[in-house]
LOPAGU-931163 format. One record per residue (C-alpha): residue number from 1; x negated, z, y. Coordinates in steps of 0.05 Angstrom, whole numbers, plus 5000, padded with zeros to 4 digits. Each point is the difference from the previous one (the first is absolute). Layout:
// residues N
@i->NUM, xx->X, zz->Z, yy->Y
...
// end
This chain:
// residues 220
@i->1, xx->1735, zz->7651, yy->2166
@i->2, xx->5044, zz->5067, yy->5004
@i->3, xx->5070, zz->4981, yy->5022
@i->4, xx->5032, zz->5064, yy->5041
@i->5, xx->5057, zz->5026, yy->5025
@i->6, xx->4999, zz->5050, yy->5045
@i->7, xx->5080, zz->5047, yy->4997
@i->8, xx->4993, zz->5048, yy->5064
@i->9, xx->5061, zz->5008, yy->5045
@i->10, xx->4949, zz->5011, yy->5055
@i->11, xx->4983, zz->4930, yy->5036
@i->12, xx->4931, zz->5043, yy->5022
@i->13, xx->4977, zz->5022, yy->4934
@i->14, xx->5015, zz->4926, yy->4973
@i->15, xx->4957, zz->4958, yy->5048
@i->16, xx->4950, zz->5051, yy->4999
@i->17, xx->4993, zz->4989, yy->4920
@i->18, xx->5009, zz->4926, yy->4999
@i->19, xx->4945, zz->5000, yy->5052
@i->20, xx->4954, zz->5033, yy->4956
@i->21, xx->5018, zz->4958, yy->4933
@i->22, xx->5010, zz->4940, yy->5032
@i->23, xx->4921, zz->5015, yy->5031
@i->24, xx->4968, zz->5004, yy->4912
@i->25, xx->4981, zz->4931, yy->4976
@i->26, xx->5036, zz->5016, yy->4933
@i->27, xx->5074, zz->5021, yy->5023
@i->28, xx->5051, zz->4971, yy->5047
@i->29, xx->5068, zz->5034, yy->5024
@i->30, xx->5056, zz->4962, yy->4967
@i->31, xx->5056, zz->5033, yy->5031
@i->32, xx->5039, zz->5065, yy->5036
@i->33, xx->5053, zz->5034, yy->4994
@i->34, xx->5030, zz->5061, yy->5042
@i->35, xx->5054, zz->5027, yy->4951
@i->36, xx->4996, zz->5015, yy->4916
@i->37, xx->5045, zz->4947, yy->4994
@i->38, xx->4970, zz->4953, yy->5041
@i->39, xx->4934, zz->5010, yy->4962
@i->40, xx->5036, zz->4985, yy->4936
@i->41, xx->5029, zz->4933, yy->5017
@i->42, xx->4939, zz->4984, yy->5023
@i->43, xx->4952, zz->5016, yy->4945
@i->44, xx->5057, zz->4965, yy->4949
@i->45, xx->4982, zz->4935, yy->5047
@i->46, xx->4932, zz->5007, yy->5012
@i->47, xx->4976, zz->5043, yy->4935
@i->48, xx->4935, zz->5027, yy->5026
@i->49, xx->4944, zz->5025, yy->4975
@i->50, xx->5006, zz->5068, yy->5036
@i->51, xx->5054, zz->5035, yy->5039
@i->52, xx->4983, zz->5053, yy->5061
@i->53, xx->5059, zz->5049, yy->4985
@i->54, xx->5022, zz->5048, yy->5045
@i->55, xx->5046, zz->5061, yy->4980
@i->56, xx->5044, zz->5011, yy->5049
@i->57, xx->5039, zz->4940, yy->5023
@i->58, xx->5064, zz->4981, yy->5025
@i->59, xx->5062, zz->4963, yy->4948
@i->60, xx->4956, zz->5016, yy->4939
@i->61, xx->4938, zz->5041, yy->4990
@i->62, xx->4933, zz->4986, yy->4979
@i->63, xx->5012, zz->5032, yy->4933
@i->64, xx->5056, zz->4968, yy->4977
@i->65, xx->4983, zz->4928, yy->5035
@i->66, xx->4940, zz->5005, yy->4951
@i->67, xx->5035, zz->5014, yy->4948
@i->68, xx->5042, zz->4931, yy->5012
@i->69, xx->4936, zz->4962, yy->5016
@i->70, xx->4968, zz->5023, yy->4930
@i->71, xx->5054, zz->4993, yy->4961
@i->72, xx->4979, zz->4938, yy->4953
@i->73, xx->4946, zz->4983, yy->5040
@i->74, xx->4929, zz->5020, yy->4961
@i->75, xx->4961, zz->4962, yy->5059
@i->76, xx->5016, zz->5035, yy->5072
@i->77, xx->4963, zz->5068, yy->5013
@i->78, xx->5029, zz->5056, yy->5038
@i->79, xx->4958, zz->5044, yy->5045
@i->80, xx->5044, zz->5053, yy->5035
@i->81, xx->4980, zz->5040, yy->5065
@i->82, xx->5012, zz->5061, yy->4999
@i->83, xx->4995, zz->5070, yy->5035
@i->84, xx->4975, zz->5070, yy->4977
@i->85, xx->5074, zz->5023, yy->5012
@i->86, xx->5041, zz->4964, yy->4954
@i->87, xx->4972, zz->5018, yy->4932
@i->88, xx->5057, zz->4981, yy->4966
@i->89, xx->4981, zz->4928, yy->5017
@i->90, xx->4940, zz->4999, yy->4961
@i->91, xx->5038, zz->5004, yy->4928
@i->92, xx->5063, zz->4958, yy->5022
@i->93, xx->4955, zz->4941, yy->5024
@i->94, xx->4963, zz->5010, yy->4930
@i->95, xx->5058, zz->4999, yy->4968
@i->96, xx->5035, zz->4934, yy->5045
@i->97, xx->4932, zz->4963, yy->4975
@i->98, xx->4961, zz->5014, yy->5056
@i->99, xx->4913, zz->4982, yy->4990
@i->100, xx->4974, zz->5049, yy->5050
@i->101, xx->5005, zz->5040, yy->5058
@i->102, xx->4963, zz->5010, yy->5068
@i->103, xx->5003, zz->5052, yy->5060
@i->104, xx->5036, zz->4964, yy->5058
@i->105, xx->4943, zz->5031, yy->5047
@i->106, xx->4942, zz->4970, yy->4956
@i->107, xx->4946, zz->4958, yy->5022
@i->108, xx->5027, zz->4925, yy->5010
@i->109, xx->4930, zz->4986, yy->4952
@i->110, xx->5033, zz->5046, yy->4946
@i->111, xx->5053, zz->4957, yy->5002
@i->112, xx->4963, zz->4935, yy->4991
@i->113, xx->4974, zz->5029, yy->4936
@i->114, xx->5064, zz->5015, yy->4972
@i->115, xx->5039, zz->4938, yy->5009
@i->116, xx->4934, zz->4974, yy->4953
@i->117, xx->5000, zz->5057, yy->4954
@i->118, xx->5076, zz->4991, yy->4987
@i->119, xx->5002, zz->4918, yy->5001
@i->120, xx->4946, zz->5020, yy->4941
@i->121, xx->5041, zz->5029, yy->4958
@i->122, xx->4979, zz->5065, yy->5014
@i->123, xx->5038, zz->5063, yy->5031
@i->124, xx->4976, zz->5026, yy->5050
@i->125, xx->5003, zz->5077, yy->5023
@i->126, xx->4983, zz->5030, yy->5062
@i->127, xx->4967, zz->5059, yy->4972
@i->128, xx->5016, zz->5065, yy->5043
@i->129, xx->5071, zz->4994, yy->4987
@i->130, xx->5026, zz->4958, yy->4939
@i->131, xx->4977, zz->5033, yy->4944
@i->132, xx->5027, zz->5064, yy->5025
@i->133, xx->5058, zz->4977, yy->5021
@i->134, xx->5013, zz->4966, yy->4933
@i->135, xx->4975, zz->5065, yy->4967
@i->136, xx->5045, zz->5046, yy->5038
@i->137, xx->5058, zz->4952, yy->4997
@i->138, xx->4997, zz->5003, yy->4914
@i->139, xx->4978, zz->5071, yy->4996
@i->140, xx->5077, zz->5019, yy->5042
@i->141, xx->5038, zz->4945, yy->4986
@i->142, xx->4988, zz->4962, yy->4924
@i->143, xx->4990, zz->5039, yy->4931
@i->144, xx->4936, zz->4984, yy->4971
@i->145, xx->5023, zz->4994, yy->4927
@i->146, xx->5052, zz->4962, yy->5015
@i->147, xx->4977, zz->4936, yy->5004
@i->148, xx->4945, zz->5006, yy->4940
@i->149, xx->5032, zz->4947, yy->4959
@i->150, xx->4976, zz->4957, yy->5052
@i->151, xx->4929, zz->5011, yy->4964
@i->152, xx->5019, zz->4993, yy->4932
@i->153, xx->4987, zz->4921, yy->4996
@i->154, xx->4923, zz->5007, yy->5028
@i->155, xx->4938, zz->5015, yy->4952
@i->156, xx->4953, zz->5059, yy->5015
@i->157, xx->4950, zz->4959, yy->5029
@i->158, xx->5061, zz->4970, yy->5056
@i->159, xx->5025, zz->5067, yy->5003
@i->160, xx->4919, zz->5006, yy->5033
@i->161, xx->5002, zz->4948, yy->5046
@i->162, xx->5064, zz->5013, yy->5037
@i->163, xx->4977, zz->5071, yy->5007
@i->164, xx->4935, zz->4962, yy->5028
@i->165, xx->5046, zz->4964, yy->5041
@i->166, xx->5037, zz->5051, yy->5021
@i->167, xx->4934, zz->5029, yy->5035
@i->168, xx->4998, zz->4939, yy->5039
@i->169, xx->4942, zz->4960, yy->4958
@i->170, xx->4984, zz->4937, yy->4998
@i->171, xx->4991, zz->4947, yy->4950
@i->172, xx->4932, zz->5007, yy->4996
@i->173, xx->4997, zz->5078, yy->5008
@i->174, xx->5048, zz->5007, yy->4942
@i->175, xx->4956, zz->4962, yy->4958
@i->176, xx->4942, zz->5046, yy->5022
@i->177, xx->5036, zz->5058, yy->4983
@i->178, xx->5026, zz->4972, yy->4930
@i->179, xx->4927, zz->4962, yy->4984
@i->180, xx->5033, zz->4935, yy->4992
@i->181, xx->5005, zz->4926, yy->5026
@i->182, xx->5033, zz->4994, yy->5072
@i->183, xx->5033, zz->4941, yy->4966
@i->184, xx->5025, zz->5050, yy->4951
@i->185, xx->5025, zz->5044, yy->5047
@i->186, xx->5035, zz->4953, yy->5038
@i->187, xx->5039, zz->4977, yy->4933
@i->188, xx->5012, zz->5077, yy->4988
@i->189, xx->5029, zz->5012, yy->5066
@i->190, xx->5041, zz->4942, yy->4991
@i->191, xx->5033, zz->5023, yy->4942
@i->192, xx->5013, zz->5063, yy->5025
@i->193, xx->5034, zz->4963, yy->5060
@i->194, xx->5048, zz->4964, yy->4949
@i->195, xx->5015, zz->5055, yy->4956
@i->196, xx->5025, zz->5056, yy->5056
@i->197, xx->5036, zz->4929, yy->5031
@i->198, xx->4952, zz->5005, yy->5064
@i->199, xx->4987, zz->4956, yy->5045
@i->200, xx->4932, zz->5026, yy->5027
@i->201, xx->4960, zz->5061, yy->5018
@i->202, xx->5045, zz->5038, yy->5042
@i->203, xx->5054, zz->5002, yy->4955
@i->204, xx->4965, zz->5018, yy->4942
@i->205, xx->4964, zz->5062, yy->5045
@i->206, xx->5076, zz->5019, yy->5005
@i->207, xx->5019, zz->4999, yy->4928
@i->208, xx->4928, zz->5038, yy->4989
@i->209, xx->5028, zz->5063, yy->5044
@i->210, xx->5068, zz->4986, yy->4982
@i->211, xx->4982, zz->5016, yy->4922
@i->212, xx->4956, zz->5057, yy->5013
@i->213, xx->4941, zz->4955, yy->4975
@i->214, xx->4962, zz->5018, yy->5067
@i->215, xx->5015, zz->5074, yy->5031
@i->216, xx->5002, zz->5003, yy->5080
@i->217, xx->4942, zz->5038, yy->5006
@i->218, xx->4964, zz->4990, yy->4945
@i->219, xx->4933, zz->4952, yy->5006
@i->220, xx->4974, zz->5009, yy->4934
// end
């Protein structure tokens, strides 16, 4: 079972999610909260599997009540909503820990399927706006050479799969792409997770742009 919390300082947009997640077989709606810090006394009680973020909330906001909430916590999931104007949000909640991120205006199905894509482990991208928001955001605002170092612990064949993941593959099309076991795969991205001091897909998209090891723009 998916434990959830839904953060929203809208008492509308709450009951209409919990209505929907309450409604799957596999999740139930722990807890809400209407304020950042709210949210983070609550997820410190309740430690959830996922937590419905919202940006913009009152006494502390979404980004840096995640940040509090992940802090020392490898098990609770982040999955901030978010809006095509505040592009700026996209790399802060990356960098507070944040899992994922979904329009505010998307379908209450799309939702469903992130709160299981994130409780998986996985991150989870709504794809017209995050990678170009996190591309934009390092091509103006980070130095690509700066961080190299970050890469200097990982092999050649690592250095592959976060570049793999960094294109938003799976296990299991990483392994494709390489010609080796899923298993294998799995244990590569792993390491890869634990050398750059990640703590799952998202972040280690961000160190991928961060370092210059993927180019906004740049598919190949």
């Amino acid at each position: 079972m998916i434990s959830v919390v839904i953060a929203d300082d809208q008492t509308m947009v709450r009951q209409s999610f919990r209505a929907v997640l309450d409604a799957q077989a596999d999740m139930r709606v722990v807890g809400e909260a209407a304020d950042g810090t709210a949210a983070v006394e609550l997820c410190a009680e309740l430690e959830p599997d996922v937590v419905l973020m919202d940006v913009r909330m009152p006494e502390l906001d979404g980004l840096e009540a995640t940040r509090r909430i992940v802090a020392g916590r490898q098990k609770i999931r982040v999955l901030i909503l978010t809006t095509f104007d505040i592009d700026e949000y996209v790399f802060g909640g990356l960098r507070a820990g944040a899992s994922g991120f979904l329009l505010k205006d998307a379908p209450l199905d799309d939702l469903v399927t992130a709160v299981r894509v994130v409780a998986a482990g996985n991150a989870l991208f709504a794809p017209t706006i995050t990678k170009r928001l996190i591309g934009e955001f390092v091509r103006t605002n980070a130095s690509a050479h700066a961080g190299r170092s970050r890469l200097a612990e990982l092999t050649a064949r690592e250095t592959d799969v976060l570049r793999l993941v960094a294109r938003g593959l799976s296990n299991a099309e990483i392994a494709e792409a390489l010609v080796i076991a899923e298993q294998t795969a799995k244990s590569h991205v792993s390491r890869v997770f634990a050398k750059l001091g990640v703590r799952d897909r998202a972040q280690a998209v961000m160190v991928a742009y961060e370092v210059g090891l993927i180019v906004p723009g740049n598919t190949t």
